[in-house]
FILOKE-650915 format. One record per residue (C-alpha): y, z, x; residue number from 1; residue in three letters. Coordinates in steps of 0.1 Angstrom, whole numbers, plus 2048, in hexadecimal, padded with zeros to 3 digits. Each point is the difference from the previous one (the first is absolute). Example, Ala and Ser with C-alpha at 12.3 -4.5 7.8 and 13.67 -1.06 7.14 Angstrom:
FILOKE-650915
[[7D3, 84E, 87B], 1, 'ALA'];
[[822, 7F9, 80E], 2, 'SER'];
END
This chain:
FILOKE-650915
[[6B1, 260, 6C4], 1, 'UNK'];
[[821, 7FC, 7FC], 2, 'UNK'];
[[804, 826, 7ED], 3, 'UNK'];
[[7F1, 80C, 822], 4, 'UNK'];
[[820, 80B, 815], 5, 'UNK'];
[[80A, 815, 7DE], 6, 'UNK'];
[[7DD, 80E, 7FF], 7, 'UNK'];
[[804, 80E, 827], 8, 'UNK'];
[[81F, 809, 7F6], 9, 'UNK'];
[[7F7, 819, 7E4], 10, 'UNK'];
[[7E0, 80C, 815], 11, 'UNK'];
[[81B, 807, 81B], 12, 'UNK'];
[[81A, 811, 7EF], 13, 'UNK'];
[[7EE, 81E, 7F2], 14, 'UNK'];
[[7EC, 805, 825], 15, 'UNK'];
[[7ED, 823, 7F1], 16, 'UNK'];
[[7F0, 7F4, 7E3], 17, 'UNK'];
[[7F6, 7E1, 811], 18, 'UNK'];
[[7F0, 815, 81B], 19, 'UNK'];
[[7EF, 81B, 7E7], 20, 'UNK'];
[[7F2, 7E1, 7F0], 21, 'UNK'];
[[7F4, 7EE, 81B], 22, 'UNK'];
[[7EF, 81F, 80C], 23, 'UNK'];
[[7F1, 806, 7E3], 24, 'UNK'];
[[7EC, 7E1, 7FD], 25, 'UNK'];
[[801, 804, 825], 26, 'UNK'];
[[7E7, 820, 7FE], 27, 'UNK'];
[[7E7, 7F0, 7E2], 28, 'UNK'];
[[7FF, 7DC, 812], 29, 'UNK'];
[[7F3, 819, 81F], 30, 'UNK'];
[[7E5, 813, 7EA], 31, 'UNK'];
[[7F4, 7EA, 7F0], 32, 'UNK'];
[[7FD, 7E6, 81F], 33, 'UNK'];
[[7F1, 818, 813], 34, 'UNK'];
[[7E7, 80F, 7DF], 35, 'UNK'];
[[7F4, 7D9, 801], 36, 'UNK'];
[[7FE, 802, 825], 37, 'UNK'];
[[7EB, 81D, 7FF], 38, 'UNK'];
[[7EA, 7F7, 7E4], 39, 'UNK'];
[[7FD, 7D8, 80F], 40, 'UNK'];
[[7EF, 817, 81E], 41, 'UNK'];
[[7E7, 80F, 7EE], 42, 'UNK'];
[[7F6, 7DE, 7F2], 43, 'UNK'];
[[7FB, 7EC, 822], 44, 'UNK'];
[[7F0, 81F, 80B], 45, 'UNK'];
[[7E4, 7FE, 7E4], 46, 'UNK'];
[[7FD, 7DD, 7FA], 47, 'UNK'];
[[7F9, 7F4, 823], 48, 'UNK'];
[[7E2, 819, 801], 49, 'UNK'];
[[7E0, 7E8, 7F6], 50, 'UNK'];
[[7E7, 80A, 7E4], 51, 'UNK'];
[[7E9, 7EC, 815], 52, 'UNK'];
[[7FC, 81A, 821], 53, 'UNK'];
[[7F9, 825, 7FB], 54, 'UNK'];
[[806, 820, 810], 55, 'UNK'];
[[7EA, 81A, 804], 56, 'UNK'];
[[80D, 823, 805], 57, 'UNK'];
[[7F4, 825, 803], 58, 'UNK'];
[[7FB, 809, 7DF], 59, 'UNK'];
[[80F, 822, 7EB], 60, 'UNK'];
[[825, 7FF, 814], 61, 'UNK'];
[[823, 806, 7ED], 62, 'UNK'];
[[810, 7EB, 81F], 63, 'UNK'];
[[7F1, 7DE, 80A], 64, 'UNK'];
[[810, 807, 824], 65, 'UNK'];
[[7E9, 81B, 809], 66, 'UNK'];
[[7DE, 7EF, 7F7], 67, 'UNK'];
[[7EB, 7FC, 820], 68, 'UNK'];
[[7DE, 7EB, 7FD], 69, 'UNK'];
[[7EA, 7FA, 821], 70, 'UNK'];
[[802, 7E1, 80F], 71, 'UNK'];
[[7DA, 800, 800], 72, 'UNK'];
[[7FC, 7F5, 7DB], 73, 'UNK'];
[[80F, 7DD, 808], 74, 'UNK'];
[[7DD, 7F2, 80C], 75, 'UNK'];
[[7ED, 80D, 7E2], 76, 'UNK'];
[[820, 7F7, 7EA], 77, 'UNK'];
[[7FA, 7DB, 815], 78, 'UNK'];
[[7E0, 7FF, 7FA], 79, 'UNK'];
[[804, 7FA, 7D9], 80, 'UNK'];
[[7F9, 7DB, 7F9], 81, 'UNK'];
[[81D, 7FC, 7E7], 82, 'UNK'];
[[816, 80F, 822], 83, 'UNK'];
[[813, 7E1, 811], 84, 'UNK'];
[[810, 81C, 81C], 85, 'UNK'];
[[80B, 81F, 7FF], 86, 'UNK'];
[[81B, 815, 818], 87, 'UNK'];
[[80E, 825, 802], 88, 'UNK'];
[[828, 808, 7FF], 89, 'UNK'];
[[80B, 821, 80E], 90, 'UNK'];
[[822, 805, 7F7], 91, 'UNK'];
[[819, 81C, 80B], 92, 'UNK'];
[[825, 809, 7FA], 93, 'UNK'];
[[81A, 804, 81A], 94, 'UNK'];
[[822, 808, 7F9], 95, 'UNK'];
[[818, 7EE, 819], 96, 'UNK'];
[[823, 811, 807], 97, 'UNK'];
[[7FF, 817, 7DF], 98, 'UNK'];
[[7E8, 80F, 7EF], 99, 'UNK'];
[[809, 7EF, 7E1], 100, 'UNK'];
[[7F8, 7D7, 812], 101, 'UNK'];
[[7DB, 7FF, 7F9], 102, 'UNK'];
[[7F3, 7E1, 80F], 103, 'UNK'];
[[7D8, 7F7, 7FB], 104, 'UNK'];
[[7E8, 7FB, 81F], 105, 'UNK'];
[[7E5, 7F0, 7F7], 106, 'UNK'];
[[7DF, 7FA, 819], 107, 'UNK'];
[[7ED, 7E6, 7FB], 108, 'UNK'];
[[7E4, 7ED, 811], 109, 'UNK'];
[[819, 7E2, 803], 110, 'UNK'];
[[7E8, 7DB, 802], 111, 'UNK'];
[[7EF, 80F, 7DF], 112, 'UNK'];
[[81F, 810, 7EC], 113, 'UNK'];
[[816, 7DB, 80C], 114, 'UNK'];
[[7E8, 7EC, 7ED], 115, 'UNK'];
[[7FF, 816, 7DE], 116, 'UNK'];
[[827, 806, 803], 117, 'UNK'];
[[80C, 7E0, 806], 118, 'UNK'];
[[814, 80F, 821], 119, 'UNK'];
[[816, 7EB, 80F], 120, 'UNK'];
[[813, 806, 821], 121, 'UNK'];
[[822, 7F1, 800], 122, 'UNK'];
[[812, 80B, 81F], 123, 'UNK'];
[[7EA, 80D, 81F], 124, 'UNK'];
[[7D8, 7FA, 805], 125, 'UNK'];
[[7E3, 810, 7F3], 126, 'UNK'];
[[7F2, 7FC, 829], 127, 'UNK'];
[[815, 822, 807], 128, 'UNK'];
[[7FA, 812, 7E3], 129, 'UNK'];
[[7DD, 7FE, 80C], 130, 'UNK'];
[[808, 804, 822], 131, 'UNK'];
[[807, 820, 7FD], 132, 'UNK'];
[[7F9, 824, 7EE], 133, 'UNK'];
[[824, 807, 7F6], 134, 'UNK'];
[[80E, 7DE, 7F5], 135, 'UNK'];
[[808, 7FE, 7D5], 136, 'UNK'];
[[808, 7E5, 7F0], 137, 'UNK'];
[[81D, 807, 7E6], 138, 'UNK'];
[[806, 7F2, 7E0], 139, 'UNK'];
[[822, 7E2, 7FE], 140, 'UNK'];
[[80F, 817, 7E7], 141, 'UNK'];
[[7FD, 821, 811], 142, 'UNK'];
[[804, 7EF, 823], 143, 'UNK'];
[[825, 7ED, 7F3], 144, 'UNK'];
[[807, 826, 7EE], 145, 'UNK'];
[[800, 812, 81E], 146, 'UNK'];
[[80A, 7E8, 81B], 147, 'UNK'];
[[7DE, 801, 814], 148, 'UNK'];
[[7F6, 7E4, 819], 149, 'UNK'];
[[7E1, 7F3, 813], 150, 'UNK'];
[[7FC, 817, 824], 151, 'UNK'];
[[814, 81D, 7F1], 152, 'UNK'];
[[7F3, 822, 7FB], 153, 'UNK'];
[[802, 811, 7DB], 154, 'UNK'];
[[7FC, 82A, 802], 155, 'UNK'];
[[7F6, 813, 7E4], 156, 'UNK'];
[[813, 81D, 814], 157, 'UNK'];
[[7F5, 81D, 7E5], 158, 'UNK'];
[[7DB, 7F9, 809], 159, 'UNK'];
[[805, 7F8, 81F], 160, 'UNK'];
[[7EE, 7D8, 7FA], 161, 'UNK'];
[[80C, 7E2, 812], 162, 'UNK'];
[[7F8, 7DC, 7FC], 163, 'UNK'];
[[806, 7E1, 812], 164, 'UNK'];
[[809, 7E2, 7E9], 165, 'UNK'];
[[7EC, 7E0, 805], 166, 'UNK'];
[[810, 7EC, 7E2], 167, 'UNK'];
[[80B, 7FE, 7DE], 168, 'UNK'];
[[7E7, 7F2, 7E2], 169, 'UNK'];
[[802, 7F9, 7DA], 170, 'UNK'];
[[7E0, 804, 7EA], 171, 'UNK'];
[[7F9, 7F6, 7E0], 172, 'UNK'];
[[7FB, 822, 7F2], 173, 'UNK'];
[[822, 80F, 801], 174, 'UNK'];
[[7F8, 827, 805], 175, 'UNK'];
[[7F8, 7F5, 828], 176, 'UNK'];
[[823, 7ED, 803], 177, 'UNK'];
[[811, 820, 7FB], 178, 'UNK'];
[[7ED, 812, 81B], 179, 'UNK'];
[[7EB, 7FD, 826], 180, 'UNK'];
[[7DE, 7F2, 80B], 181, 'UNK'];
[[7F2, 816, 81A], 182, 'UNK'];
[[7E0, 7FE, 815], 183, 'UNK'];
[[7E8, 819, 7EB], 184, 'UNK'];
[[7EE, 80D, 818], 185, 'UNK'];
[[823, 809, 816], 186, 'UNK'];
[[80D, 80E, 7DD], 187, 'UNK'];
[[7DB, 816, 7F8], 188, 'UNK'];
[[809, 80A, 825], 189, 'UNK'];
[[81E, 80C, 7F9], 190, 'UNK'];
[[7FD, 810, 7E0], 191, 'UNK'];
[[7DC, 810, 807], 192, 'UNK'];
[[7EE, 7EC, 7E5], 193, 'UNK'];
[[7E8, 7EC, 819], 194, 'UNK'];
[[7E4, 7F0, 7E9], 195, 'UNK'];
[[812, 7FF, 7E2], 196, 'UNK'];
[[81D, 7EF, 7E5], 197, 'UNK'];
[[815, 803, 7E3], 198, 'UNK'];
[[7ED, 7E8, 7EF], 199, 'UNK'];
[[7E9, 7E3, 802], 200, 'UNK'];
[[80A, 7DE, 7F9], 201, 'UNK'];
[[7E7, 7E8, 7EC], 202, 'UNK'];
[[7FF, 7DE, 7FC], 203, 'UNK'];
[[7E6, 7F1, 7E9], 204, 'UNK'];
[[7EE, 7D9, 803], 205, 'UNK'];
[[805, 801, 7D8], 206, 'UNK'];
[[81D, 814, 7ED], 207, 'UNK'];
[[7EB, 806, 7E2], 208, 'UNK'];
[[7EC, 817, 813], 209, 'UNK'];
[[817, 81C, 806], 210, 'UNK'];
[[7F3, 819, 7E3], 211, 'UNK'];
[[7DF, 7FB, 80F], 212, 'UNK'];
[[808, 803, 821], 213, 'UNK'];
[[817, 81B, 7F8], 214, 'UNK'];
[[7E2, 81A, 7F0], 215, 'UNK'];
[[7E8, 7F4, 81B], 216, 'UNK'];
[[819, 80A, 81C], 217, 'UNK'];
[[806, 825, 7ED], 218, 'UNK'];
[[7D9, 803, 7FE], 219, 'UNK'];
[[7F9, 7F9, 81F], 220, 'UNK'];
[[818, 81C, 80C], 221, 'UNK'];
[[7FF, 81A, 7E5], 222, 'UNK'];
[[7EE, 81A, 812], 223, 'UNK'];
[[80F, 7F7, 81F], 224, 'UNK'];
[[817, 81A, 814], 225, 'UNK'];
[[81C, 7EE, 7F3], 226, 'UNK'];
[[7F7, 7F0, 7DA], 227, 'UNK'];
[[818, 7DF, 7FC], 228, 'UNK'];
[[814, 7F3, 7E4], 229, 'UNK'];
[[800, 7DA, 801], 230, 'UNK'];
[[81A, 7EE, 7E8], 231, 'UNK'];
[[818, 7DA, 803], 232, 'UNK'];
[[81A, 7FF, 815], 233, 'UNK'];
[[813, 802, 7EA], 234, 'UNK'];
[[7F7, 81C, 7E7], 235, 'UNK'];
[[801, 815, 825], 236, 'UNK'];
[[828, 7F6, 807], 237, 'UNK'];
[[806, 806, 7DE], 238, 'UNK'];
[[7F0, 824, 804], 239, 'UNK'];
[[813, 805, 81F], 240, 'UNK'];
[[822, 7FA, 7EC], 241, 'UNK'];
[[7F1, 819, 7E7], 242, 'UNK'];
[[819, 818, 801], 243, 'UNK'];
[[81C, 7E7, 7FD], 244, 'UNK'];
[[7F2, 7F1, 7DE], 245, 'UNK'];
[[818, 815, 7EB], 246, 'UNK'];
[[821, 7F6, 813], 247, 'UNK'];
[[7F1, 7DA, 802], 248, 'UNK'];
[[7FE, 806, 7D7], 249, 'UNK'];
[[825, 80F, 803], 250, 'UNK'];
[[812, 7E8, 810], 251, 'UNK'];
[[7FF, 7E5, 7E4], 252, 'UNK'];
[[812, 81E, 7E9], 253, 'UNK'];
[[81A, 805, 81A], 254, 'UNK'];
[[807, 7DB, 806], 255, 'UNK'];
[[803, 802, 7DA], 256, 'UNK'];
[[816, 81A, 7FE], 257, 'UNK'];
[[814, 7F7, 81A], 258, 'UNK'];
[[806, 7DB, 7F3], 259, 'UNK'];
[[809, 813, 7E4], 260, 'UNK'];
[[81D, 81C, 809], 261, 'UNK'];
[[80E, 7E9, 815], 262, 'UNK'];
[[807, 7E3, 7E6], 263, 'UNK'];
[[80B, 81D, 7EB], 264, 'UNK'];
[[818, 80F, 81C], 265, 'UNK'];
[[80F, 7E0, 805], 266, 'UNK'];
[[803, 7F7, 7DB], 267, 'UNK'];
[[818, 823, 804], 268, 'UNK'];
[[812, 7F9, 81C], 269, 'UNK'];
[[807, 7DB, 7F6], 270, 'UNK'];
[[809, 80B, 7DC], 271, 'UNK'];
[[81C, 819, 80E], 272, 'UNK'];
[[80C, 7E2, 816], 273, 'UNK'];
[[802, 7EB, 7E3], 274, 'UNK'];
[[80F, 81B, 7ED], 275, 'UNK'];
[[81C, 806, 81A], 276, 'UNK'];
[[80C, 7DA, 7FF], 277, 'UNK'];
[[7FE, 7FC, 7DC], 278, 'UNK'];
[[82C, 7FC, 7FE], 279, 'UNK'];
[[7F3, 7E8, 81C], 280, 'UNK'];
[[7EB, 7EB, 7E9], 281, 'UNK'];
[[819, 800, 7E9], 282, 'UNK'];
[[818, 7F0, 81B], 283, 'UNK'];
[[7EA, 7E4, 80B], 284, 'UNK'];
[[7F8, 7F9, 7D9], 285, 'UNK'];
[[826, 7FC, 7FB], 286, 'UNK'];
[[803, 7E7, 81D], 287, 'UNK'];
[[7E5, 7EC, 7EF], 288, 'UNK'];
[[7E2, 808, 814], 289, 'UNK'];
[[7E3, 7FD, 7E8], 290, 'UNK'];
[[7E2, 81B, 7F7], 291, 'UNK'];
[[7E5, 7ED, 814], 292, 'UNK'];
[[818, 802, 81D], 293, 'UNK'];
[[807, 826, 7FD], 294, 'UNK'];
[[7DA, 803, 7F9], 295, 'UNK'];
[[7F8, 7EE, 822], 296, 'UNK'];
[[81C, 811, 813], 297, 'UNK'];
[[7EF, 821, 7F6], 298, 'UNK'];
[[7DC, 7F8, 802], 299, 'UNK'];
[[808, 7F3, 827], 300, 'UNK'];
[[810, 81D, 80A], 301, 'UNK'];
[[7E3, 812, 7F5], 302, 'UNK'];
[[7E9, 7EA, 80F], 303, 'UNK'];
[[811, 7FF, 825], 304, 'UNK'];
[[7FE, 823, 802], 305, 'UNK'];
[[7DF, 804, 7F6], 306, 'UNK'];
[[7F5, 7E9, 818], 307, 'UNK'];
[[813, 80F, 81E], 308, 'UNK'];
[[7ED, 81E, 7F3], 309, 'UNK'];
[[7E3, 7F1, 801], 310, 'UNK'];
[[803, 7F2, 825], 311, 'UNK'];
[[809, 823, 80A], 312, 'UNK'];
[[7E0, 810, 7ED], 313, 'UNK'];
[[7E8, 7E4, 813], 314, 'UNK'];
[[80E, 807, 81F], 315, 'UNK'];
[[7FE, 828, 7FC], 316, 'UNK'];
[[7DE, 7F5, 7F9], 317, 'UNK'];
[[7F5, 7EA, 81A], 318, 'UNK'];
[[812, 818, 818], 319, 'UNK'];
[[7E7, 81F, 7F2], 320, 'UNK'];
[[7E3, 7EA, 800], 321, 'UNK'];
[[803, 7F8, 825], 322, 'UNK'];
[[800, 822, 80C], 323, 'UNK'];
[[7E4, 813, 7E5], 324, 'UNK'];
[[7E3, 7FC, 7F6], 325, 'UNK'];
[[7EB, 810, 7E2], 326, 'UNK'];
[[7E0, 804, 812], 327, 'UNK'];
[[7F5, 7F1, 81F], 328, 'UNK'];
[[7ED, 7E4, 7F4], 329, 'UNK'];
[[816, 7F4, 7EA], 330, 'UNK'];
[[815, 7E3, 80A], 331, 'UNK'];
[[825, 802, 7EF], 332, 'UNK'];
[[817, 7E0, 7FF], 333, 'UNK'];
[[817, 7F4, 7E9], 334, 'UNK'];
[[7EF, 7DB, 7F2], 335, 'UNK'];
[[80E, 7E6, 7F1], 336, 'UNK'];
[[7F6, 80A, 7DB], 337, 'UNK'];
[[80E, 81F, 805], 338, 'UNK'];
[[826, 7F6, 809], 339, 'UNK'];
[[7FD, 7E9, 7E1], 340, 'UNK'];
[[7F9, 81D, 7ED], 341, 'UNK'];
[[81D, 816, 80E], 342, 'UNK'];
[[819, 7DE, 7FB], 343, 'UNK'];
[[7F0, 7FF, 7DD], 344, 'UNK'];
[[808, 820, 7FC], 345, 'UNK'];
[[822, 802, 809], 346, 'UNK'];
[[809, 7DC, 7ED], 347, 'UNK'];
[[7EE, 815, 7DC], 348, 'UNK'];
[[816, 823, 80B], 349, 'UNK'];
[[820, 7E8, 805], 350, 'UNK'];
[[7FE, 7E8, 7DF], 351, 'UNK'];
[[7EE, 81E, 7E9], 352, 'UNK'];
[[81E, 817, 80B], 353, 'UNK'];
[[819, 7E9, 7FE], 354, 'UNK'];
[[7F8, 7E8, 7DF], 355, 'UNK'];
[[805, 81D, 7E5], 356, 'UNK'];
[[822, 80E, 809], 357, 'UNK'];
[[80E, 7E1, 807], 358, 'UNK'];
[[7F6, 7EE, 7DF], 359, 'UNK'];
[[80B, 81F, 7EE], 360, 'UNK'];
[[823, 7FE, 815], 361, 'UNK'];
[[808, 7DA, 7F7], 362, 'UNK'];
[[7F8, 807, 7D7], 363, 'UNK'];
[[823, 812, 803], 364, 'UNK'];
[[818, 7F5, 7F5], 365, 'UNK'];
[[81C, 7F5, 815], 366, 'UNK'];
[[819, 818, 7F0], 367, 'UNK'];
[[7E8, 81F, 7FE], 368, 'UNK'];
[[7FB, 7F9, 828], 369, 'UNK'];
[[820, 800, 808], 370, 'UNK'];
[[806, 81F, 7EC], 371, 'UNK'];
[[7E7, 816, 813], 372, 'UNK'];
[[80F, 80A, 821], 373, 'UNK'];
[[7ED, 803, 821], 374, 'UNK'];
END
């Protein structure tokens, strides 16, 4: 500590290569902080789906959000004796203010989904979103996102939709949080799909059943106007994030490589500091400062300004986060384990950039330093 005022001095006194440095490890602490971010997502997403329900689906579709089953296979789906309930989901996408903010509606037959979902209402009552046709109840996450209260009315302006909002909820699956609980008969109304859902939503009295269950379901229906596909939970999310498996698979390699060019960068950039003050070393060698101090002086200057680097690259992330989203059921926040990572991060760019140059600028010699000018 007591080097410290002589390390903020020589961060200070050459202001450019300070700030080219910190923004450096500025920019990788922000990708890969936000690559983590991203791929944490697609994990809560997927893992709080349960193998134990299933979903049932119009069968032969590309795009899980166009199937359309009838709402009259629930009773003979019910009527299975492995079947503990059954419900139908009708979901729908509504861009609200641009077209590129795609939030979910989902319309559910609410005392039946509540109980499979584990839906909770934290702020308003489930008495008026039953009271009336309009009223939504809006995932915490999308409801805190987009400043929405109880009482006040949300328009989807480009479709011409409104909804009342009755309340906020949490679930434990995730993929709701992120999106609204509607009234499905008031959504069928209003997107002309009266009788019908996305998908149906199993639950089973004993989870070892599902295969069965699952081939008996498609049998039942295979000459049926619309044949089904009947699968877990959570092989259907993970279909639904198909076409985002290769950039799940990407983003370790970019983490990777971005851990990588940045220890590399700064290695450069701390190497040319070194390199400047090397008549420097030479100095404070003469006045009988010894190697391990020089070695710490140089490895902390390094290391504050990769830190301040790497605040700067968590707050450029947490700042993106806030406002974007991948897709509109995914729920983006920076976590705990994520911010140790990017502080991990910018501790390895700081001592792996720093510890090479600075031993190999304290084996000179103290007349060789001095005879190299700055």
């Amino acid at each position: 500590m007591k080097f410290l005022p002589l390390i903020l001095k020589n961060i200070l006194r050459n202001r450019r290569r300070t700030v080219l440095m910190a923004a450096g490890i500025a920019v990788a602490v922000f990708v890969i902080s936000a690559l983590l971010t991203v791929e944490a997502g697609f994990g809560t997403l997927i893992g709080s789906a349960e193998d134990t329900l299933l979903h049932v689906r119009e069968k032969g579709l590309a795009c899980p959000v166009t199937s359309r089953v009838f709402d009259s296979y629930l009773h003979r789906i019910q009527s299975n004796p492995s079947v503990r309930s059954a419900t139908g989901v009708l979901r729908g996408l509504y861009s609200y203010r641009s077209k590129d903010n795609m939030v979910v509606v989902s319309g559910v037959d609410y005392n039946s989904f509540r109980d499979l979902k584990g839906i909770r209402v934290v702020d308003g009552s489930e008495q008026t979103f039953l009271g009336r046709p309009d009223a939504v109840l809006v995932g915490q996450p999308l409801a805190t996102q987009h400043g929405w209260r109880e009482g006040q009315t949300v328009a989807f302006e480009q479709s011409g939709v409104t909804f009342t909002v009755a309340g906020t909820f949490v679930s434990s699956d995730k993929a709701y949080e992120n999106g609204i609980l509607a009234q499905k008969e008031y959504l069928a109304k209003l997107q002309r799909d009266e009788g019908k859902s996305t998908y149906i939503v199993v639950a089973l009295k004993d989870p070892a059943a599902a295969s069965a269950v699952s081939l008996a379901i498609d049998s039942e229906f295979k000459n049926a106007p619309k044949p089904t596909k009947t699968e877990s939970e959570r092989d259907a999310r993970e279909r639904e994030l198909s076409d985002f498996a290769q950039i799940r698979r990407m983003l370790g390699l970019l983490v990777l490589a971005a851990i990588v060019v940045s220890i590399f960068g700064a290695a450069n950039s701390v190497s040319m500091s070194v390199r400047e003050r090397t008549r420097e070393v030479g100095i404070l060698r003469s006045l009988g400062l010894q190697k391990s101090h020089i070695l710490g002086i140089v490895i902390g200057e390094s290391l504050v300004v990769a830190l301040v680097g790497g605040v700067i690259g968590i707050g450029l992330s947490a700042l993106l986060l806030s406002t974007d989203k991948v897709l509109a059921l995914i729920v983006l926040s920076l976590r705990p384990s994520t911010l140790l990572s990017a502080v991990a991060t910018s501790v390895v760019i700081g001592l792996g950039g720093a510890f090479l140059p600075a031993i190999r600028a304290t084996k000179l010699s103290i007349v060789d330093a001095l005879r190299l000018a700055d």
